[in-house]
C-alpha positions in Angstrom: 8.5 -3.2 7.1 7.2 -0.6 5.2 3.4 0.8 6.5 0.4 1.1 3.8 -1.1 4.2 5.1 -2.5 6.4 2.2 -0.9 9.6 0.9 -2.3 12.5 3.2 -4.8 14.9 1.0 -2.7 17.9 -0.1 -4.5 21.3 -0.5 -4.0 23.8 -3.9 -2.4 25.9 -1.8 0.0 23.6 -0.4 0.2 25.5 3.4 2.5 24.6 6.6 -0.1 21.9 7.7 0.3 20.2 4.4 4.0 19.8 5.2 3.3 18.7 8.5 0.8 16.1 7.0 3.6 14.6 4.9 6.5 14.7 7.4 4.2 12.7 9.4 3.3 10.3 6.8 6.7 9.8 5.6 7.5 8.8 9.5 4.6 6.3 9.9 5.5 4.7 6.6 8.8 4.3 7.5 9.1 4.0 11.3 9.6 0.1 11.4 11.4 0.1 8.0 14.8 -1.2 7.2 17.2 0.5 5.3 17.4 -1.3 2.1 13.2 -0.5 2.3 13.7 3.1 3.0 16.0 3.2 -0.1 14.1 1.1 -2.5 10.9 3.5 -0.9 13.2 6.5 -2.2 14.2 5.2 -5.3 10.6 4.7 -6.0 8.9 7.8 -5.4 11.8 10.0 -6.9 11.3 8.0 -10.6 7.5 9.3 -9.9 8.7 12.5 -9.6 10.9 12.2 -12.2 8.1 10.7 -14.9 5.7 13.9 -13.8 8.2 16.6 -14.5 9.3 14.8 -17.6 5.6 14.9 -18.3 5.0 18.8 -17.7 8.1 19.7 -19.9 6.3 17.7 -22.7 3.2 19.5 -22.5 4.9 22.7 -22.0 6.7 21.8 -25.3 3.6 20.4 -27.0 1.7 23.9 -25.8 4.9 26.2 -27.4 4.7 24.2 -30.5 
């Protein structure tokens, strides 16, 4: 079972304690989880990441243009 415990506040200049803030986050999340939940939980937040870079290269492009 997968936890619903918000995504810690990260600061602008991302420091040690904000690593130590998601590290921690990732393992309350994911303590009790199985493993088909921590992959579908993977799967999920790497197409976010995907979309927001895919998102910066078309405003970099947009910007160039």
């Amino acid at each position: 079972m997968i936890h619903d415990i918000p995504k810690p506040e990260i600061s602008a200049d991302f420091t040690i304690d904000d690593i130590r803030k998601i590290r921690d986050w990732h393992y309350e999340i994911l303590k009790d989880a199985t493993n088909e939940e921590q992959i579908d939980f993977y799967h999920r937040e790497s197409e976010d990441g995907r979309r927001a870079i895919e998102e910066i290269r078309r405003s970099k492009e947009v910007k160039a243009v």
